[in-house]
PyMOL Python script that loads the backbone (N, CA, C, O; Angstrom):
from pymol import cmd

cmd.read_pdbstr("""\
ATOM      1  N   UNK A   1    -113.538  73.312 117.823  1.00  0.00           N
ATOM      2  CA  UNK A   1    -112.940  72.186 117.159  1.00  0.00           C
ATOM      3  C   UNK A   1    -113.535  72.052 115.763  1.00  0.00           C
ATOM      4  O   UNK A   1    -114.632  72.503 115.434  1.00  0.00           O
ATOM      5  N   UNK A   2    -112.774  71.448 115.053  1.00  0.00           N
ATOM      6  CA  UNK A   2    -113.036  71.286 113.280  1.00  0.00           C
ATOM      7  C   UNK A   2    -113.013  69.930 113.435  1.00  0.00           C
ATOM      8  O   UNK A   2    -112.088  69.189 113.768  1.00  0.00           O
ATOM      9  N   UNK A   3    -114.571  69.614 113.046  1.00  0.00           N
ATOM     10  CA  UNK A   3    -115.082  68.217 112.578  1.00  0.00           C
ATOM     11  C   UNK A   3    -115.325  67.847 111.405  1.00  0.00           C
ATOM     12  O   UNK A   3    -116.329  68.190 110.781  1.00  0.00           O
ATOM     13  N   UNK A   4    -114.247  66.952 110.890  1.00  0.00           N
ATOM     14  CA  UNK A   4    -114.185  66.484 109.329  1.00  0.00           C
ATOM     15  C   UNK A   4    -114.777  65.427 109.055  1.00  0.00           C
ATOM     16  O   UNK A   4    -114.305  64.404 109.552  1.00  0.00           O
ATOM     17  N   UNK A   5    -116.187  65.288 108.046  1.00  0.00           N
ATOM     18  CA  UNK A   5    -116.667  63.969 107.599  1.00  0.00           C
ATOM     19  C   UNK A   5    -116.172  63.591 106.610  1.00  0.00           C
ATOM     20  O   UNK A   5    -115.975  64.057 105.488  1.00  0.00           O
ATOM     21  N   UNK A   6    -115.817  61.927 107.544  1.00  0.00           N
ATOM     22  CA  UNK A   6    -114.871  61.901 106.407  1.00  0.00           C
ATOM     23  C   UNK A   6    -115.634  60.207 105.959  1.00  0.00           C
ATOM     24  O   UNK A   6    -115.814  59.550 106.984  1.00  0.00           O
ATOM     25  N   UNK A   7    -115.982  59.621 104.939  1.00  0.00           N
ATOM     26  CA  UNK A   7    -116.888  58.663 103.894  1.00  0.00           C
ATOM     27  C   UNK A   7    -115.268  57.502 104.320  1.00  0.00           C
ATOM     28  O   UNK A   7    -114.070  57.723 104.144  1.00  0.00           O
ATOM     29  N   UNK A   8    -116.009  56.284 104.921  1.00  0.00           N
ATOM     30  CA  UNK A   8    -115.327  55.219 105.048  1.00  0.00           C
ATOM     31  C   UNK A   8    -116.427  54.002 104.840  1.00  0.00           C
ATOM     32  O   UNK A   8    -117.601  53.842 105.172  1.00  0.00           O
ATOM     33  N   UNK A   9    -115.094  52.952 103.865  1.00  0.00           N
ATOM     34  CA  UNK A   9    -116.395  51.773 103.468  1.00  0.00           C
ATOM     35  C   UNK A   9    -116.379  50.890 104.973  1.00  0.00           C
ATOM     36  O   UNK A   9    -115.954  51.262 106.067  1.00  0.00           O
ATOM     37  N   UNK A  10    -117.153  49.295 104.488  1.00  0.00           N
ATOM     38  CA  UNK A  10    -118.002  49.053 105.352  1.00  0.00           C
ATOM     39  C   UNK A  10    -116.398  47.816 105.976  1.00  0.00           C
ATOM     40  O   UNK A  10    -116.452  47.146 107.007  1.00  0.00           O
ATOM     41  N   UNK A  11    -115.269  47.844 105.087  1.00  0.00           N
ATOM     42  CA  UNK A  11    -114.170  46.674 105.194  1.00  0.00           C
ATOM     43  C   UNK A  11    -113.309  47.898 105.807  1.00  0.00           C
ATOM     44  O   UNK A  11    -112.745  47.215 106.663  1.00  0.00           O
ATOM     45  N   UNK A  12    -112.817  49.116 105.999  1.00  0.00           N
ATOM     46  CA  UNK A  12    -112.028  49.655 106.600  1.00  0.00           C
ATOM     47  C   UNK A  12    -112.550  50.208 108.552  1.00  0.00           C
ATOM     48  O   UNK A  12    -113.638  50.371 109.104  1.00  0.00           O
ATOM     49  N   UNK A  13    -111.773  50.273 108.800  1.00  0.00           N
ATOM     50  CA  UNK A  13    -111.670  50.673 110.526  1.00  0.00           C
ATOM     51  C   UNK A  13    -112.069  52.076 110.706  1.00  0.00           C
ATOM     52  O   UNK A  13    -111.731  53.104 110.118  1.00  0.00           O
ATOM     53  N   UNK A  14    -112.883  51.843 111.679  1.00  0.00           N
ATOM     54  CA  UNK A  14    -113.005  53.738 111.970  1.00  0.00           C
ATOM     55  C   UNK A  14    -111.654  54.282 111.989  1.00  0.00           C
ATOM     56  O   UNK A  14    -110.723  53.601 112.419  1.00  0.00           O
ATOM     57  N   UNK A  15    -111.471  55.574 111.510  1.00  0.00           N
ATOM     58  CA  UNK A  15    -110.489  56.381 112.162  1.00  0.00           C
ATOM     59  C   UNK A  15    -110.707  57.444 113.323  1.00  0.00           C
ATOM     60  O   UNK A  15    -111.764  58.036 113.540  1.00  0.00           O
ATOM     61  N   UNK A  16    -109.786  57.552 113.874  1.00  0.00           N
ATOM     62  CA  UNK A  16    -109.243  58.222 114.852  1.00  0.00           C
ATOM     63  C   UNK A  16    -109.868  59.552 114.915  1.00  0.00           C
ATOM     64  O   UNK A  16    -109.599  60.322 113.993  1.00  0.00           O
ATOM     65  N   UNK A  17    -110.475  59.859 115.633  1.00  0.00           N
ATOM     66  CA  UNK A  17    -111.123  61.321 115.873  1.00  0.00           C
ATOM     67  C   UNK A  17    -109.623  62.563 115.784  1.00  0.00           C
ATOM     68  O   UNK A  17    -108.697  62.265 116.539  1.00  0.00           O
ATOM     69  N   UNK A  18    -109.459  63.634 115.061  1.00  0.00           N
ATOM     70  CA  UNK A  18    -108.926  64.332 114.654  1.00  0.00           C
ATOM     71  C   UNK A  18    -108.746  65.499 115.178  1.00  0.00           C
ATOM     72  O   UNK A  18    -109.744  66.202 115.337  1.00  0.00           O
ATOM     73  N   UNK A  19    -107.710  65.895 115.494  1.00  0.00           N
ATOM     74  CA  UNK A  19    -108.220  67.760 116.592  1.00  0.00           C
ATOM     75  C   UNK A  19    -106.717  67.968 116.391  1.00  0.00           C
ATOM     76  O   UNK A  19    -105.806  67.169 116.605  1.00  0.00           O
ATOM     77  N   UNK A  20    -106.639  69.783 115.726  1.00  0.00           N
ATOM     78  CA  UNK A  20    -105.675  70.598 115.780  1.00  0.00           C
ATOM     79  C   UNK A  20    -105.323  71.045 117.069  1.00  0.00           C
ATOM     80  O   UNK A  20    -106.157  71.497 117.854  1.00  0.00           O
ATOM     81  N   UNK A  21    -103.431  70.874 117.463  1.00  0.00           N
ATOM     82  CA  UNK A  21    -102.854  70.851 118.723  1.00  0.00           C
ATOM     83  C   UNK A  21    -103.144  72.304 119.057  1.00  0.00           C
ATOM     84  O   UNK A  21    -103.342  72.597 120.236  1.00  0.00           O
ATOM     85  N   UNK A  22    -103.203  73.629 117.717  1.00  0.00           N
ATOM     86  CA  UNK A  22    -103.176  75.090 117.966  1.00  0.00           C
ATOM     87  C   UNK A  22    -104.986  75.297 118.646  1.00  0.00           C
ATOM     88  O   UNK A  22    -105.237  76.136 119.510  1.00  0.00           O
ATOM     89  N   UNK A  23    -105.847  74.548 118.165  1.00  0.00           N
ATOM     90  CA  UNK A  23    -107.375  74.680 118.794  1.00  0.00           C
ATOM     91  C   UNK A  23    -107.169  73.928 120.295  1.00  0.00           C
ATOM     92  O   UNK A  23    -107.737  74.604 121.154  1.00  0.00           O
ATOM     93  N   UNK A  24    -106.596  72.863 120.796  1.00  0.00           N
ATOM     94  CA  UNK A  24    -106.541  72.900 121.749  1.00  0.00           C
ATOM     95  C   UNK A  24    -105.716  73.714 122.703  1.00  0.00           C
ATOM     96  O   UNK A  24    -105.846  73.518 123.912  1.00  0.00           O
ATOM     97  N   UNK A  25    -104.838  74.655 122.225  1.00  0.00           N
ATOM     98  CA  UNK A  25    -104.570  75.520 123.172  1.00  0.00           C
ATOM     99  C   UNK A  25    -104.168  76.722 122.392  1.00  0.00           C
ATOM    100  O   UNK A  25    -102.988  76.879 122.080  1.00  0.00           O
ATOM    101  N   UNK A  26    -105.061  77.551 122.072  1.00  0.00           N
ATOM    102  CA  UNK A  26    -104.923  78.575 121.404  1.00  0.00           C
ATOM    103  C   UNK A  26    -104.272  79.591 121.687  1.00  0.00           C
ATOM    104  O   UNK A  26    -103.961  80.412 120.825  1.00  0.00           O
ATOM    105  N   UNK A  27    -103.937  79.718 123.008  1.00  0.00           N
ATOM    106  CA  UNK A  27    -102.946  80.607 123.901  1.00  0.00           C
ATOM    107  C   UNK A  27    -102.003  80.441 124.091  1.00  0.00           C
ATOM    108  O   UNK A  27    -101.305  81.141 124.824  1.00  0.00           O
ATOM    109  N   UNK A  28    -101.526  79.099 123.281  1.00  0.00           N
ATOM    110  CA  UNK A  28    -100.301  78.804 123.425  1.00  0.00           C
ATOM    111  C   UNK A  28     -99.780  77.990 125.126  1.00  0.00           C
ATOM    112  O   UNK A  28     -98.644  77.528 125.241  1.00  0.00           O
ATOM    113  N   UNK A  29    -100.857  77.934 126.367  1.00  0.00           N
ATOM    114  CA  UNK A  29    -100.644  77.328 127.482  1.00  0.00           C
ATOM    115  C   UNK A  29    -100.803  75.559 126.867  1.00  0.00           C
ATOM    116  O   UNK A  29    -101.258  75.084 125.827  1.00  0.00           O
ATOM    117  N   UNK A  30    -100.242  75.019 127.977  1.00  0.00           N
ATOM    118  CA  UNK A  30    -100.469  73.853 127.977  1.00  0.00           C
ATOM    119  C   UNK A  30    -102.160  72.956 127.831  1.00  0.00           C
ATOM    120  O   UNK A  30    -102.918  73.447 128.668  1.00  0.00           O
ATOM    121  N   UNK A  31    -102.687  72.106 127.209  1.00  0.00           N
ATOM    122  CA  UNK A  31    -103.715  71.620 127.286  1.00  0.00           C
ATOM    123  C   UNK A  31    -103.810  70.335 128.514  1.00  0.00           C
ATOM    124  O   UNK A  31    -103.651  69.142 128.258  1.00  0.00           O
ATOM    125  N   UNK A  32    -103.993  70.688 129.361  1.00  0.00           N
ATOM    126  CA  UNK A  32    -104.509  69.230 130.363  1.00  0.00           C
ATOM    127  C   UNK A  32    -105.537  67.860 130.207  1.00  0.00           C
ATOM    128  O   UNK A  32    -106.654  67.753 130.714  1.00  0.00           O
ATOM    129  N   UNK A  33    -105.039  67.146 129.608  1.00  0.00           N
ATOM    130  CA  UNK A  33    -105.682  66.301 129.342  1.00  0.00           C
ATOM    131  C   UNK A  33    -105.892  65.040 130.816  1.00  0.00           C
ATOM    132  O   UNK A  33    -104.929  65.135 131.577  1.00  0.00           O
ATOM    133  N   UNK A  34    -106.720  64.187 131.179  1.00  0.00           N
ATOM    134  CA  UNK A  34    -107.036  63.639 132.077  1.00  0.00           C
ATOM    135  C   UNK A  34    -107.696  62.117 132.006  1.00  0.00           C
ATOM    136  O   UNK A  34    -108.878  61.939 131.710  1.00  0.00           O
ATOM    137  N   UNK A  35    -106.797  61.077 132.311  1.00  0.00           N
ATOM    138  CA  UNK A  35    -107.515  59.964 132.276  1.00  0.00           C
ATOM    139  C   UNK A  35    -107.493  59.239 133.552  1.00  0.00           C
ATOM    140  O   UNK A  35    -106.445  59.036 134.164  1.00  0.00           O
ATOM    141  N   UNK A  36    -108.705  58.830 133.975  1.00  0.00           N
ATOM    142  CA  UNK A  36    -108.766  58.053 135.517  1.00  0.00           C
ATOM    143  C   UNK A  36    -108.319  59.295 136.365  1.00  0.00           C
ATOM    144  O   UNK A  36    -108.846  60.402 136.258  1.00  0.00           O
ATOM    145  N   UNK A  37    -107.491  59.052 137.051  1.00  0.00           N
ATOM    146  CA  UNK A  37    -107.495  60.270 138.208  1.00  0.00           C
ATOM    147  C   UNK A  37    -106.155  60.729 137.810  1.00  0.00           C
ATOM    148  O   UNK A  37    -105.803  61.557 138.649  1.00  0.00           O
ATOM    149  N   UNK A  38    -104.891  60.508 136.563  1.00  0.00           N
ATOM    150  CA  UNK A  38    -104.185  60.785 135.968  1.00  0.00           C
ATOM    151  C   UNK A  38    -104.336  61.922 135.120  1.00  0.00           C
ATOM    152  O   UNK A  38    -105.169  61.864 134.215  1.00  0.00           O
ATOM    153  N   UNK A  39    -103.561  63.081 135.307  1.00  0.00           N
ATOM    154  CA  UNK A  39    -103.417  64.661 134.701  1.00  0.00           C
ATOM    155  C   UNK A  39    -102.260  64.631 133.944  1.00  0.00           C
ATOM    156  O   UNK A  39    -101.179  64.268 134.408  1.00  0.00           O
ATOM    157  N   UNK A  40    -102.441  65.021 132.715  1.00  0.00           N
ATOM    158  CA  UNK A  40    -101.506  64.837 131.597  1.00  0.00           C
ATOM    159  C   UNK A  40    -101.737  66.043 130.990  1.00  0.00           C
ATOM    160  O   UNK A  40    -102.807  66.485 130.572  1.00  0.00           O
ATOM    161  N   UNK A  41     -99.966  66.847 130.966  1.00  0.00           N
ATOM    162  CA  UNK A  41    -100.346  68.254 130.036  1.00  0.00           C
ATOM    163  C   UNK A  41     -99.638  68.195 128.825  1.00  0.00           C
ATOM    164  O   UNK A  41     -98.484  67.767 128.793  1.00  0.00           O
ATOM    165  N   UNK A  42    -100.337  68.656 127.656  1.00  0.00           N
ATOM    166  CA  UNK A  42     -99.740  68.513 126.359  1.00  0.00           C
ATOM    167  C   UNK A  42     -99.443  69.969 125.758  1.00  0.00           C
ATOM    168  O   UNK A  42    -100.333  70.808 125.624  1.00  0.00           O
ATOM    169  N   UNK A  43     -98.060  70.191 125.399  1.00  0.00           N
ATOM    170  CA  UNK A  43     -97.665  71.219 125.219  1.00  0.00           C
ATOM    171  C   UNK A  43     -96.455  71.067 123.693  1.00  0.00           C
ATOM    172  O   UNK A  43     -95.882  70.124 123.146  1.00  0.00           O
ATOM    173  N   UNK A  44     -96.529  72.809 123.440  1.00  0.00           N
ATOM    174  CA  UNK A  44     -96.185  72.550 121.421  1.00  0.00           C
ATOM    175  C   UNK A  44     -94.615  73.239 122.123  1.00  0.00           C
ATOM    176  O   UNK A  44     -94.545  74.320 122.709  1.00  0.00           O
ATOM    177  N   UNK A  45     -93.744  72.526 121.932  1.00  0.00           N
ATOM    178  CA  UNK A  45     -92.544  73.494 121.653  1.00  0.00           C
ATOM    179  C   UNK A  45     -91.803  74.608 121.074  1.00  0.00           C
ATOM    180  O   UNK A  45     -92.401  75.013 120.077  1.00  0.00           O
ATOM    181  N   UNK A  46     -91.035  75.078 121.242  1.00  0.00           N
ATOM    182  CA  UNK A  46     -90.666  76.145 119.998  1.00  0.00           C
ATOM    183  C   UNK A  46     -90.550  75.705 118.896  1.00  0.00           C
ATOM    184  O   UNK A  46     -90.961  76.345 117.928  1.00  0.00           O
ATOM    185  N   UNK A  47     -89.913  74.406 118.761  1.00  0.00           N
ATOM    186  CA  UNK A  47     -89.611  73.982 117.653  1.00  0.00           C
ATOM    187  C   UNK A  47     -90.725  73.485 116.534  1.00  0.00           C
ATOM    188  O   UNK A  47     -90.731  73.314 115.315  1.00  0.00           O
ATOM    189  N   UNK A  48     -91.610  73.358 117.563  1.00  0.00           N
ATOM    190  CA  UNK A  48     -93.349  73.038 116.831  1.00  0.00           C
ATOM    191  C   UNK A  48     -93.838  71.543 117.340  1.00  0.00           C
ATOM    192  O   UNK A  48     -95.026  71.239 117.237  1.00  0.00           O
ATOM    193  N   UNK A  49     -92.498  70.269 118.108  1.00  0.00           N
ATOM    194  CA  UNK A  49     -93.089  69.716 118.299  1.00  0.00           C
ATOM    195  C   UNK A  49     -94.106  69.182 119.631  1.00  0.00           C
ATOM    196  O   UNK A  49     -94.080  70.097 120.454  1.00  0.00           O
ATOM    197  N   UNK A  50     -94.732  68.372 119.994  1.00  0.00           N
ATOM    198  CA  UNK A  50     -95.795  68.083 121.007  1.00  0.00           C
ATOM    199  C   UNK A  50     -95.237  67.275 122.129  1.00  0.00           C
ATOM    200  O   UNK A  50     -94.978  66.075 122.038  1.00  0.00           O
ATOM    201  N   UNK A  51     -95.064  68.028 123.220  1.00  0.00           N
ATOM    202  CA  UNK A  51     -94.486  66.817 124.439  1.00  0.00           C
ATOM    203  C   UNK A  51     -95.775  66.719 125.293  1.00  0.00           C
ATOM    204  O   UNK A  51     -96.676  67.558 125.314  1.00  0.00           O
ATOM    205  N   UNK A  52     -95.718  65.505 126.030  1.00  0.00           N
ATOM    206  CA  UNK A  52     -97.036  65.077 126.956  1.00  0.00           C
ATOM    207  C   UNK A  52     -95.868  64.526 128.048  1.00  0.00           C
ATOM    208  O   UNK A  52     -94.882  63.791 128.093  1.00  0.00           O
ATOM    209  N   UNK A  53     -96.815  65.544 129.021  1.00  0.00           N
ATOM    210  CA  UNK A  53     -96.213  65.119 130.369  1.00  0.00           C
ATOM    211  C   UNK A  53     -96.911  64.791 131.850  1.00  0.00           C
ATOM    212  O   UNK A  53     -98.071  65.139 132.071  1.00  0.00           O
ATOM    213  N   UNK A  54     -96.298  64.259 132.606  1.00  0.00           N
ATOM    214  CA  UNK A  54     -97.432  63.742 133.807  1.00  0.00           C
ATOM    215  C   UNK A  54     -97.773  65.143 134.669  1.00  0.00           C
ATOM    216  O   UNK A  54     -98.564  65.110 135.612  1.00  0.00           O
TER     217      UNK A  54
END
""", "prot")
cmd.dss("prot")
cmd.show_as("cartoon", "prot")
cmd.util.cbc("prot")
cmd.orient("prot")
């Protein structure tokens, strides 16, 4: 993963932690992501875009 520091003042909101969809699945398989006992796979289409599914 590519970790960008990125300089935020002390009146703006953290941002959002950042990660390329091609580093999470470099093989082109689906990435399984998992919250609570919920399995979620995130996958790039042909077209390039990102579907998440149960």
């Amino acid at each position: 993963m590519t970790d960008v520091a990125v300089l935020t003042t002390a009146n703006e909101p953290p941002r959002p932690k950042t990660y390329d969809a091609h580093e999470l699945m470099p093989d082109g398989n689906p990435a399984c992501i998992v919250l609570g006992d919920q399995s979620y796979y995130l996958r790039i289409t042909r077209a390039g875009k990102l579907i998440l599914t149960k």
